[in-house]
SEZA-782488 format. One line per 5 residues: for each residue x, y, z of C-alpha. Coordinates in nm, 4 decimals, padded with zeros to 6 digits. Layout:
! residues N
X Y Z; ...
This chain:
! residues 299
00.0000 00.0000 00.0000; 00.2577 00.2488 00.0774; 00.4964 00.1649 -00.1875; 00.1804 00.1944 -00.4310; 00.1369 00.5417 -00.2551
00.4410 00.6949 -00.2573; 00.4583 00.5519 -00.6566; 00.1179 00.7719 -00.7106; 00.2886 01.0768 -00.5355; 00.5933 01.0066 -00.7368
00.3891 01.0148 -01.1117; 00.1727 01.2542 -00.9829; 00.5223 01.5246 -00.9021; 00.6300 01.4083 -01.2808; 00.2895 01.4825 -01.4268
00.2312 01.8077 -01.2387; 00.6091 01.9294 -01.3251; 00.5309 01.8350 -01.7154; 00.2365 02.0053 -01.6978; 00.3830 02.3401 -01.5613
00.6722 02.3265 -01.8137; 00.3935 02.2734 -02.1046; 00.2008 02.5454 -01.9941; 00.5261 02.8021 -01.9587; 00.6052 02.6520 -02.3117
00.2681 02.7428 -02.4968; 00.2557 03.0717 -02.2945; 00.5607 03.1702 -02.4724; 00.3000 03.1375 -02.7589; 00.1321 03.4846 -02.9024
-00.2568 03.3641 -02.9797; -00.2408 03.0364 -02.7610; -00.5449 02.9010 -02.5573; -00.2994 02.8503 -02.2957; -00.2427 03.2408 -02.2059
-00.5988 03.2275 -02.1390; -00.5989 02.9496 -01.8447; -00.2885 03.1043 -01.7172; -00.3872 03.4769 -01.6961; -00.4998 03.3650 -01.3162
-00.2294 03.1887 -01.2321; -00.0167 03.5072 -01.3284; -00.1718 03.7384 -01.1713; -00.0633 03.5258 -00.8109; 00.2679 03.4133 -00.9426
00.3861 03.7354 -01.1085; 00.4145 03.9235 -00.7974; 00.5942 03.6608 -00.6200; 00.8215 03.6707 -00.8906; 00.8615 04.0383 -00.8742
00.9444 04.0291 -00.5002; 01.1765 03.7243 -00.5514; 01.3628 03.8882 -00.8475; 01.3626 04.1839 -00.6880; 01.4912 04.0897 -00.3506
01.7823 03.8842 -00.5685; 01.8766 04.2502 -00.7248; 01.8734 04.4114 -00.4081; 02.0913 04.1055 -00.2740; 02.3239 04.1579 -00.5357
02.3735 04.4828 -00.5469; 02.4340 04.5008 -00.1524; 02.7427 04.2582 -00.2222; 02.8206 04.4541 -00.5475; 02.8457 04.7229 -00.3584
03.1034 04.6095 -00.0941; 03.3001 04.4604 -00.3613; 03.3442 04.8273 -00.5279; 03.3989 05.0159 -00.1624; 03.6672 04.7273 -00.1289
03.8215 04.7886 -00.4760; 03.7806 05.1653 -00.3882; 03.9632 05.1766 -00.0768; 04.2490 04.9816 -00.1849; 04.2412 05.2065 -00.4622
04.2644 05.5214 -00.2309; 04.5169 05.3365 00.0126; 04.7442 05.2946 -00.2917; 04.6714 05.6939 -00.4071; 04.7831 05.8023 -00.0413
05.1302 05.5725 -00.0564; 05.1824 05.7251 -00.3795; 05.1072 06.0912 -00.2335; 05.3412 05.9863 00.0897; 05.5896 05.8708 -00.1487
05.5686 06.1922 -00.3963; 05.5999 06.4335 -00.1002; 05.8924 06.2605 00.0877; 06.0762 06.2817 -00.2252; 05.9812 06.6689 -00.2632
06.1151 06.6861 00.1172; 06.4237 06.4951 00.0033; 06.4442 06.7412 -00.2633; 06.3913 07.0259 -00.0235; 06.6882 06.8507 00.1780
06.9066 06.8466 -00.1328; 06.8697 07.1678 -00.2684; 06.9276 07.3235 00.0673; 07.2563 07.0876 00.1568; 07.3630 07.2205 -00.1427
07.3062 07.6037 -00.1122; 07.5068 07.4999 00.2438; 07.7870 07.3618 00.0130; 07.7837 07.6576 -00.1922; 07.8418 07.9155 00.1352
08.1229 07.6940 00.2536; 08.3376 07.7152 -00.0741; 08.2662 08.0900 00.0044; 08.3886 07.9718 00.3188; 08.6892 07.8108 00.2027
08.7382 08.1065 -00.0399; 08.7615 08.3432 00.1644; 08.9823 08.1744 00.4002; 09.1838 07.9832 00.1617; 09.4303 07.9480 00.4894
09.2097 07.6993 00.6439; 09.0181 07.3457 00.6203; 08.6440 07.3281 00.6388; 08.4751 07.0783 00.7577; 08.1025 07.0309 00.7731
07.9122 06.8832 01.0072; 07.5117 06.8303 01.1333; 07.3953 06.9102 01.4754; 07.3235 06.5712 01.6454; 07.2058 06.6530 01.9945
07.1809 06.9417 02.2719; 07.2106 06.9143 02.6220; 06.9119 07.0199 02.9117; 06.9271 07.4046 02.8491; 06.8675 07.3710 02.4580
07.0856 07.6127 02.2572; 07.2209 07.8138 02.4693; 07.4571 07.5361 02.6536; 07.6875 07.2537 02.4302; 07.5946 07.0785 02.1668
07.7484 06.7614 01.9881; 07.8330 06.7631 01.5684; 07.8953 06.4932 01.4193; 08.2426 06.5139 01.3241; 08.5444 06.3962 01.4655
08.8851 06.3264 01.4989; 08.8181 06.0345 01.2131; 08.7257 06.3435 01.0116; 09.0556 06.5388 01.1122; 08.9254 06.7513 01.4058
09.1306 06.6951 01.6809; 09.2287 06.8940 02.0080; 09.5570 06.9583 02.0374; 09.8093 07.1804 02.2458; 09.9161 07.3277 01.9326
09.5406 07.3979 01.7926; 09.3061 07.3908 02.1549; 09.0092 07.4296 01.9743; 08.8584 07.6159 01.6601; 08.6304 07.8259 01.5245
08.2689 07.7203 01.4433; 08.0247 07.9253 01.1680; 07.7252 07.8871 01.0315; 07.6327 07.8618 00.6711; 07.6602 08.2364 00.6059
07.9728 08.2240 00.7725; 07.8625 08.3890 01.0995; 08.0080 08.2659 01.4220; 07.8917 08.0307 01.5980; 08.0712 07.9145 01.8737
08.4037 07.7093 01.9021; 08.4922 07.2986 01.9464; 08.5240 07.2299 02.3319; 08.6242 06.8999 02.2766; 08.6192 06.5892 02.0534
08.6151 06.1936 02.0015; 08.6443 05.9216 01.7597; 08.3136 06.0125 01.5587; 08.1751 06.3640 01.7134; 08.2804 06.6843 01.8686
08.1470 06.9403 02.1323; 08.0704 07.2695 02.0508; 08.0344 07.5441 02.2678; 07.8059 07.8498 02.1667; 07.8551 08.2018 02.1482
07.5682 08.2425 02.3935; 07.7736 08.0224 02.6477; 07.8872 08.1908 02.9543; 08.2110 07.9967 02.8834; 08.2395 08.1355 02.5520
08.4967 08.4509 02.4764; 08.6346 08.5898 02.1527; 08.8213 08.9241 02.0605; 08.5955 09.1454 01.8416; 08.6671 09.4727 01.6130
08.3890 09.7509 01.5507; 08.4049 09.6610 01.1549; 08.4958 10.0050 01.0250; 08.8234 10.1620 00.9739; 09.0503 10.1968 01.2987
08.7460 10.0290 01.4683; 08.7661 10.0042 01.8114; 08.9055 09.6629 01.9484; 08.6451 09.4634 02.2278; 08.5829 09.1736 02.4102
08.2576 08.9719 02.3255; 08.1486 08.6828 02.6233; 07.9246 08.4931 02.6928; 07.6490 08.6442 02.9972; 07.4255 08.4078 03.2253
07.1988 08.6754 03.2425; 07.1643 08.7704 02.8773; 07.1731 08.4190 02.6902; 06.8040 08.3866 02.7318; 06.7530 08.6294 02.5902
07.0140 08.5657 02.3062; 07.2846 08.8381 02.3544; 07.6299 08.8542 02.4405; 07.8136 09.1063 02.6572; 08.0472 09.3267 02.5218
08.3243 09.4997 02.7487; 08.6837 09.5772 02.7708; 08.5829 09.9008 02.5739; 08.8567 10.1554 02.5347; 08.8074 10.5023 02.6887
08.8454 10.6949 02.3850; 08.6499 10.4538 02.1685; 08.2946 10.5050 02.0336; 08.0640 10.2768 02.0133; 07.6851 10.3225 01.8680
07.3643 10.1061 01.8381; 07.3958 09.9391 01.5007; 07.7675 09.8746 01.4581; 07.9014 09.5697 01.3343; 08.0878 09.3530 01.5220
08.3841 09.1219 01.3527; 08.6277 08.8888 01.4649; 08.9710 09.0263 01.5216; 09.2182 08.7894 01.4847; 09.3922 08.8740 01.7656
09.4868 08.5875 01.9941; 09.5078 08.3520 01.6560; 09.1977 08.1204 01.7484; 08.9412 08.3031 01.5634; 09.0613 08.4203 01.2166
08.9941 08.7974 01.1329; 08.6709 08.8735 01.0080; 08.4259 08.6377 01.0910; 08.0581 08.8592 01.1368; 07.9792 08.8258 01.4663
07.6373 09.0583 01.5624; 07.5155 09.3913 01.5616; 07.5157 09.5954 01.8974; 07.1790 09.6825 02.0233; 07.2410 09.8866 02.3544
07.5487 10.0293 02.5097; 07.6025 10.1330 02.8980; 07.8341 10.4259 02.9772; 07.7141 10.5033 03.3058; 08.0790 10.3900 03.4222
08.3529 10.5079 03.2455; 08.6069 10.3091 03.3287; 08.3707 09.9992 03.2805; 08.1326 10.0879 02.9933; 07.9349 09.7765 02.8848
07.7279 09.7252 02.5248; 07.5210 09.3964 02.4372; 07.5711 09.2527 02.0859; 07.2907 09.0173 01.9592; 07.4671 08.7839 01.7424
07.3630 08.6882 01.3763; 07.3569 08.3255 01.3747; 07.0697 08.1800 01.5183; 07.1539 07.9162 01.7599; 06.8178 07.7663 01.8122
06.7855 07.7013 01.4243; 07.1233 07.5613 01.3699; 07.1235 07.2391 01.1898; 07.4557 07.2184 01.0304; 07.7521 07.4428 01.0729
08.1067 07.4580 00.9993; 08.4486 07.4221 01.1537; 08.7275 07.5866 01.0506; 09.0818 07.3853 01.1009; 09.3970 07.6306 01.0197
09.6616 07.5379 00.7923; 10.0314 07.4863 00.8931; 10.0795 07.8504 00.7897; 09.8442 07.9563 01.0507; 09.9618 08.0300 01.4081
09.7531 07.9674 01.6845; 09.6992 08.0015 02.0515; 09.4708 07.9967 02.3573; 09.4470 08.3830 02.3983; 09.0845 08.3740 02.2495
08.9718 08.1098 02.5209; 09.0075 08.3100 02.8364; 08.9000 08.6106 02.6731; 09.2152 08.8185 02.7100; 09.3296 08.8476 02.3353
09.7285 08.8408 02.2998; 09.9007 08.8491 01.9415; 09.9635 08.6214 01.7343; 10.3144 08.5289 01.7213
């Protein structure tokens, strides 16, 4: 009985499914009987079909859709590497062009004092107070800067050749500068004019914040304005004659047998990246007059 059964439900699926592929055949037919008896039928299934075809679109598109933002982002992820890449080359560029307007001073450098080596060299740390105590360069006595008794230090400039400060001490790889701000820090100085007047320029705890030096050791007869230029003076044979230090911007001559005048200086410490030493020749005679600030000649 049952197999009988389930063989009736079995021809009855096969006649049914025959039946509905007949009828979907003959509808295809303009002018057919068939599109009569199946108007009904249509008007129930055709909806369902809508709603079924168009939940499939919606379905589709939905995963359409995150396919594209995908493709889109990876897109815009590899637009932003290129646009990371393109502007650290334009840095690099930046870099280059200005290394090389650096180069350019310091064969000015070199020309005007054709007497000495120079030597770059890149700022590579500070200590606690920032610029105004000593900071490290990254040249050495592996790149021929070395202390000796004959040469106890030299002088340092910047790019535009102003003074900077002089090398306290050095290693292997590095060296220790010490800035003109530094209360440590003395050099002989000329007004630079004509028979300019001949000063001392130091270091001042009180004035490095606020980035000036003192000037004293003023001669009686000598006179001094807001605005003049001060220049190394060679004397003492440390610094070479010249070198731009500052401008003075006040003078003190309440005391005349200690006037006073504060120079700010022209290179800016605090935006010092790379400077320059200057190693004299064996024509050039040297001594430590220009470290204690009391200038003595050159002999």
């Amino acid at each position: 009985m049952f197999r009988r059964l389930l063989a009736n439900r079995v021809f009855i699926l096969v006649l049914v499914t025959l039946l509905i592929v007949a009828v979907i055949f003959f509808d295809s037919v303009t002018g057919n009987p068939v599109h009569v008896i199946s108007t009904p039928v249509s008007l129930i299934v055709d909806p369902v079909q809508k709603v079924i075809r168009g939940t499939g679109n919606k379905v589709g598109d939905f995963f359409s859709a995150i396919s594209d933002g995908m493709k889109i982002r990876e897109e815009n992820q590899k637009l932003q590497e290129q646009v990371a890449e393109l502007q650290y080359q334009v840095q690099q560029g930046e870099v280059a062009t200005r290394r090389w307007e650096e180069l350019k001073d310091a064969f000015h450098i070199q020309d005007s004092f054709e007497n000495y080596d120079i030597y770059g060299a890149s700022v590579l740390s500070r200590e606690a107070d920032e610029w105004f105590s000593v900071f490290r360069v990254d040249a050495g006595t592996h790149s021929g800067i070395s202390i000796t008794e004959k040469n106890p230090s030299y002088a340092v400039v910047d790019a535009q050749m102003n003074l900077v400060g002089r090398v306290l001490s050095t290693d292997l790889t590095s060296s220790k500068v010490m800035p003109i701000l530094h209360e440590g820090f003395s050099v002989s100085a000329k007004v630079n004019s004509v028979n300019g007047a001949v000063v001392n320029v130091h270091g001042e705890i009180e004035l490095k914040e606020k980035g000036l030096c003192m000037v004293d050791s003023i001669p009686e007869r000598a006179e001094l304005k807001v605005g003049d230029e001060l220049v190394t003076s060679g004397k003492g044979g440390l610094f070479p004659a010249g070198i731009p230090i500052g401008v003075i911007v006040s003078i003190d001559d309440s005391s005349a047998l200690n006037r006073t005048a504060t120079v700010k200086p022209y290179s800016d410490i605090s935006a010092l990246n790379d400077c320059f030493i200057m190693v004299p020749g064996k024509d050039v005679q040297t001594d430590s007059g220009d470290l204690t600030g009391t200038p003595t000649p050159a002999a």
